[in-house]
C-alpha positions in Angstrom: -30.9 58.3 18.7 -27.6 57.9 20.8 -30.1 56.3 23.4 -31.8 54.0 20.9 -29.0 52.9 19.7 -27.8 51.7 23.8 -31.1 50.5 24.5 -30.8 48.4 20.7 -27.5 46.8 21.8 -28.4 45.8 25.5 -31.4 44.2 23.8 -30.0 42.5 21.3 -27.6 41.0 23.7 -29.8 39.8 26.5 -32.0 38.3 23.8 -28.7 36.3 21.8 -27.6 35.4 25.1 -31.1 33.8 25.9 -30.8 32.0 22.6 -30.2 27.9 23.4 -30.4 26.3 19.7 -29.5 26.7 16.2 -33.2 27.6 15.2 -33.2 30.4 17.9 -29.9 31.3 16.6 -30.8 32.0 13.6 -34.2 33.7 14.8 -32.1 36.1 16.3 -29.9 36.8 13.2 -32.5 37.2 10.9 -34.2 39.5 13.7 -31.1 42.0 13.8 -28.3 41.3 11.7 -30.6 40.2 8.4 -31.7 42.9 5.7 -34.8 43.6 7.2 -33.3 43.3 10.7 -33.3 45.9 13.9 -30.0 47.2 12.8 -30.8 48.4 9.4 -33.8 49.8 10.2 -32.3 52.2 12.6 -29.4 53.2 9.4 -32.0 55.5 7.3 -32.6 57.5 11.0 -28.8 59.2 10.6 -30.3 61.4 8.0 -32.2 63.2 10.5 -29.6 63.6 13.1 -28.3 67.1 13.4 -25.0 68.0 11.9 -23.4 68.4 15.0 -24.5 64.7 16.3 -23.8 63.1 13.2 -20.7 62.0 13.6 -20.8 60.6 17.5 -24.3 58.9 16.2 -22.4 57.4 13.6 -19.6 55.7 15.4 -22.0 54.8 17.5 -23.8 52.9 14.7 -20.9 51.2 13.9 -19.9 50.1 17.3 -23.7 48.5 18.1 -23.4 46.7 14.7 -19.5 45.3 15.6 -20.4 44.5 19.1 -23.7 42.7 17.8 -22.1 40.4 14.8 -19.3 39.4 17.5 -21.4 38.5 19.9 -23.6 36.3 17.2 -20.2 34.4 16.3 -19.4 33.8 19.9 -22.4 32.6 20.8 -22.6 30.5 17.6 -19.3 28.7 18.3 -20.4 28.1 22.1 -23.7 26.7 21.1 -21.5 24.1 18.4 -19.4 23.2 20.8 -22.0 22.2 23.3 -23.8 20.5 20.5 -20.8 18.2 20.0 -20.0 17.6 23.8 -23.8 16.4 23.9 -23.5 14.7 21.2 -23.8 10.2 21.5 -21.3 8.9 23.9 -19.5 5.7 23.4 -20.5 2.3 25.7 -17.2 1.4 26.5 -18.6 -1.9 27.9 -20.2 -2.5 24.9 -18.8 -5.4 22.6 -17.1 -4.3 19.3 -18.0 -5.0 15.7 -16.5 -7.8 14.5 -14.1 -7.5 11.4 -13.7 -9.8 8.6 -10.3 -11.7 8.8 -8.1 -10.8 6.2 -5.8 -13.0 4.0 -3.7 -13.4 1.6 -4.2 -13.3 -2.1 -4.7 -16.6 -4.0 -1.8 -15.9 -5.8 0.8 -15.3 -3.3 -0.4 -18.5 -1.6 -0.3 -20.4 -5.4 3.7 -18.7 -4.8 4.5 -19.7 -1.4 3.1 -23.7 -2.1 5.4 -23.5 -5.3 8.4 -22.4 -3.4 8.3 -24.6 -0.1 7.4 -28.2 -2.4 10.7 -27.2 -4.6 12.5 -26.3 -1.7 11.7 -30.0 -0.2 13.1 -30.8 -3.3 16.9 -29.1 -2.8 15.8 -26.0 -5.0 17.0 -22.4 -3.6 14.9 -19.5 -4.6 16.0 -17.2 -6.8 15.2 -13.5 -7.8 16.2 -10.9 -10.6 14.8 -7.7 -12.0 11.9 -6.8 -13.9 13.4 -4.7 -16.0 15.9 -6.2 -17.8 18.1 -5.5 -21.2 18.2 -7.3 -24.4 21.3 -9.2 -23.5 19.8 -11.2 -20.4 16.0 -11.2 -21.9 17.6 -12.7 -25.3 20.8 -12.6 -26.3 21.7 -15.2 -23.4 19.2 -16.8 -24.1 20.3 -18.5 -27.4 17.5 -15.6 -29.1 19.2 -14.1 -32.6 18.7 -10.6 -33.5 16.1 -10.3 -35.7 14.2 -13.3 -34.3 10.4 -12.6 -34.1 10.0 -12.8 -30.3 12.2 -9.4 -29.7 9.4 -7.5 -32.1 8.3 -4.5 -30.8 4.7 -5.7 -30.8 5.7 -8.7 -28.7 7.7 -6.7 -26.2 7.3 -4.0 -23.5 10.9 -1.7 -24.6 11.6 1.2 -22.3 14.1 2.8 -23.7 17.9 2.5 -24.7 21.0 2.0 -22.0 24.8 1.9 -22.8 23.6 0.5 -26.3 21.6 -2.3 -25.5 17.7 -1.0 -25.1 16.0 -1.8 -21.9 12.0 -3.8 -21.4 9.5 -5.2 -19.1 11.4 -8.8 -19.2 9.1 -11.2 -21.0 9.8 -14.8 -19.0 11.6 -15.3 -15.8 14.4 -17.4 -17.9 16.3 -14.1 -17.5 17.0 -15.4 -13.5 18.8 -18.2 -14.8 20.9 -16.3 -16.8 22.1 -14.0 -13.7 22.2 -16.7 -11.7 24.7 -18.9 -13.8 26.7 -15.9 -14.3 27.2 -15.4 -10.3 27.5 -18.6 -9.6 28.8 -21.7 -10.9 27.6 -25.3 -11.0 25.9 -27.4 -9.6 22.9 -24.8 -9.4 19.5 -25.7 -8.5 17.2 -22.5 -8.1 13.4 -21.8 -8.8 12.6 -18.0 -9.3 9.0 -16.9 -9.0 8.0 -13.1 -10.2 6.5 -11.1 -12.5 6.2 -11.5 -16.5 4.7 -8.9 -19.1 3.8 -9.2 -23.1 1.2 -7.0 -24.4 -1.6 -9.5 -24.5 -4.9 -8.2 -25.2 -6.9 -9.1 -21.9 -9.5 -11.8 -21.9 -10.3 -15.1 -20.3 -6.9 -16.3 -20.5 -4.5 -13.8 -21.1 -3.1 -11.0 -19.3 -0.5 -8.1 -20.1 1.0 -8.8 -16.6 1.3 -12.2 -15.4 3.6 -14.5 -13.1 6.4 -17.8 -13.8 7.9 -20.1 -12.2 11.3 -20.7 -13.6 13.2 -23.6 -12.7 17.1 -24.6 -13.0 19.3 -27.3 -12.4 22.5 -27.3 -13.9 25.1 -30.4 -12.8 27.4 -33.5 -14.3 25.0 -35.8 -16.0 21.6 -34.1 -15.6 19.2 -35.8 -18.2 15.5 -35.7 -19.3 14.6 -38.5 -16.7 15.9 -36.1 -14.4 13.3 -33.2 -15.4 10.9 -35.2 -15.9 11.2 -37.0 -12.1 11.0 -33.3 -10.6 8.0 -32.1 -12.4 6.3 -35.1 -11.3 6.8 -34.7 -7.9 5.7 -31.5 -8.1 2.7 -32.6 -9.7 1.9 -35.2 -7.2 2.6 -32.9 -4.3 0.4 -30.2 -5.3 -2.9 -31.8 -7.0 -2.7 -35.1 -5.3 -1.3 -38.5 -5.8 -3.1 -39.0 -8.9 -1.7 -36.7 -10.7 0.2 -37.3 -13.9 2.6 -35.5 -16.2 3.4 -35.6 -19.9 5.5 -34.0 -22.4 5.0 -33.0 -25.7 7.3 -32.2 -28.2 8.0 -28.3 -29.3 10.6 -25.7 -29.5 12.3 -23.2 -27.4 15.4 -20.7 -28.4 16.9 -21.9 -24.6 16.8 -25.5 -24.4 17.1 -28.4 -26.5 15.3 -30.5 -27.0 12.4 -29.1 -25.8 8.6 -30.1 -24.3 5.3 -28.7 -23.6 4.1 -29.6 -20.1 0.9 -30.9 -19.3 -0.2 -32.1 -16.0 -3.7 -34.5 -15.3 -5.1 -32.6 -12.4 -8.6 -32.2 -10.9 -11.5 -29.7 -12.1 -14.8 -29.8 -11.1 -14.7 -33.3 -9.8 -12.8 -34.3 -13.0 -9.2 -35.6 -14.2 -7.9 -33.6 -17.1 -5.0 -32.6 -19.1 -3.8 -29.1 -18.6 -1.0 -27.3 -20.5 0.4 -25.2 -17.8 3.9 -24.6 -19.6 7.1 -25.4 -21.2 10.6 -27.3 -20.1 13.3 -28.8 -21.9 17.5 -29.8 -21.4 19.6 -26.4 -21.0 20.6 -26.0 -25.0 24.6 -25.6 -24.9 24.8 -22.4 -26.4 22.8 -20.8 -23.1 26.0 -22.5 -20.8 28.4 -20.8 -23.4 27.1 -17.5 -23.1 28.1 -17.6 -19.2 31.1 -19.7 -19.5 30.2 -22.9 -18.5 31.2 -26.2 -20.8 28.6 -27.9 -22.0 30.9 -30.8 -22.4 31.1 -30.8 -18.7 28.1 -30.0 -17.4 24.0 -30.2 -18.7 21.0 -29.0 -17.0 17.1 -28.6 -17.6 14.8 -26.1 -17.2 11.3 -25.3 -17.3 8.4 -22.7 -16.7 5.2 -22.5 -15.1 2.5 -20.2 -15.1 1.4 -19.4 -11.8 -2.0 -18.1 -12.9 -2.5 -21.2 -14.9 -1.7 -23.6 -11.9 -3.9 -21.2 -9.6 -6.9 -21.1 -12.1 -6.8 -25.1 -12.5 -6.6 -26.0 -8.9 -9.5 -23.5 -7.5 -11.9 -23.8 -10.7 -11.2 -20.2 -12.0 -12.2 -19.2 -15.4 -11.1 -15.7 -16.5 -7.4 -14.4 -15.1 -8.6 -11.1 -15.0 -10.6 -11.5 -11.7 -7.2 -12.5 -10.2 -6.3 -8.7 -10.5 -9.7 -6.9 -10.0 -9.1 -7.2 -6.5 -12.7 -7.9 -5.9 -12.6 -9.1 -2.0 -16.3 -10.9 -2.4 -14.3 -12.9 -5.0 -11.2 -13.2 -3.4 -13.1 -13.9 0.2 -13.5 -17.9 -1.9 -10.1 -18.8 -1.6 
């Protein structure tokens, strides 16, 4: 058996050697290694070895098999590795695939048109937190405890810090707020950012939005004032023929107050569009940050971006805006 079990091995290794694909591979496998393979067919011939032999016969057993499974999983690797060095090669010379070109999202560009006609205009940008505390997001804000717009259901809270609980701020009017308190008039700032209320999404509402939110704060600022600088702004960005009008309302922050609507362009077509709110500074804002109302006035106002963006390009629902759908996006 001893001599068998030499002639088995040299065998098996002159055929696995031969053996140039994966089918032959596992031809071979199946031939020795598998249940009904060479190898176990010589395992029920120990019984009949001799006492004596039986243990020399069984190393011997058991060095054919090792020698025979690590020679399979050497050849199997070689024959992989060949496989992948043959594999397609690469025409260097060959020109490559062209990739779409990439740009920027329709809002961000909506942003950066905001920011550079104001800034024509004398405005500075300017930029504060998105999460803010009652103090700046209300209080400031000529907003009473207890008023219905710091309800719960109205309002992204967070939490409570030194007192004063914390939230998602719910207009960018909380800009002006830090920025009067850092600096002193004459001020004249835009700030562009992020907005959230818990809005259930459809067509034209979204939990997460963005403002525009401008300031100017100086001796004698008036309505005429206001009025002069959103209609540049309408004129620069739609087109000469565009046209704004105000409509009276109410707002905690300024008195008096206006709804904004601008004539613009859609689908060929000169419309009115709401797009937001504006009004004179009211003088309890400029007490809260120590400045005289006496002394000084100023206006604000606040767009929505989405709104401007949805007009101008003829979009209908705000939530494709965040769906990040590039066969959509691609349009703009």
């Amino acid at each position: 058996m001893l001599a068998d079990l030499d002639d088995l091995q040299s065998t098996a290794l002159a055929e696995l050697a031969a053996a140039t694909d994966a089918a032959s591979l596992e031809a071979w496998r199946i031939a020795y290694l598998g249940s009904k393979g060479r190898l176990k067919a010589m395992m029920p011939r120990l019984k009949d070895v001799s006492k004596e032999e039986k243990p020399a016969v069984g190393k011997r057993l058991n060095e054919v098999k090792v020698a025979l499974e690590s020679g399979f999983e050497a050849r199997q690797a070689e024959l992989e590795g060949g496989a992948a060095a043959a594999g397609p090669q690469v025409d260097v010379t060959q020109p490559g695939a062209v990739l779409p070109e990439g740009r920027r999202h329709v809002l961000s560009r909506t942003i950066d048109e905001i920011v550079e006609i104001f800034g024509r205009m004398g405005f500075t940008t300017a930029a504060g937190p998105e999460v803010e505390d009652e103090w700046h997001n209300f209080t400031a804000l000529n907003i009473p405890a207890g008023h219905p717009a710091r309800d719960p259901i109205d309002n992204f809270y967070m939490g409570e810090q030194e007192g004063s609980r914390t939230l998602l701020r719910t207009q960018t009017s909380t800009v002006q707020i830090r920025t009067l308190e850092a600096t002193k008039p004459p001020v004249r700032i835009i700030a562009c950012g992020r907005v959230y209320r818990p809005d259930t999404h459809d067509a034209t509402h979204y939990s997460m939005f963005h403002q525009v939110e401008g300031l100017c704060v100086d001796r004698g600022i008036t309505m005429v004032d206001l009025k002069t600088t959103l209609f540049q702004f309408a004129r620069a960005y739609f087109g000469p023929e565009a046209e704004v009008r105000m409509r009276p309302s109410f707002f905690p922050f300024t008195e008096p107050s206006a709804e904004v609507d601008m004539k613009m362009r859609i689908k060929g077509e000169w419309q009115w569009v709401e797009i937001g709110g504006c009004g004179m500074v009211d003088p309890n804002v400029l007490q809260a940050v120590d400045i005289d109302p006496e002394e000084f006035t100023g206006f604000a106002f606040g767009l929505g971006i989405e709104r401007i963006a949805m007009r101008k390009y003829g979009i209908s629902d705000i939530r494709w805006l965040f769906e990040n759908d590039v066969r959509f996006l691609g349009q703009f």
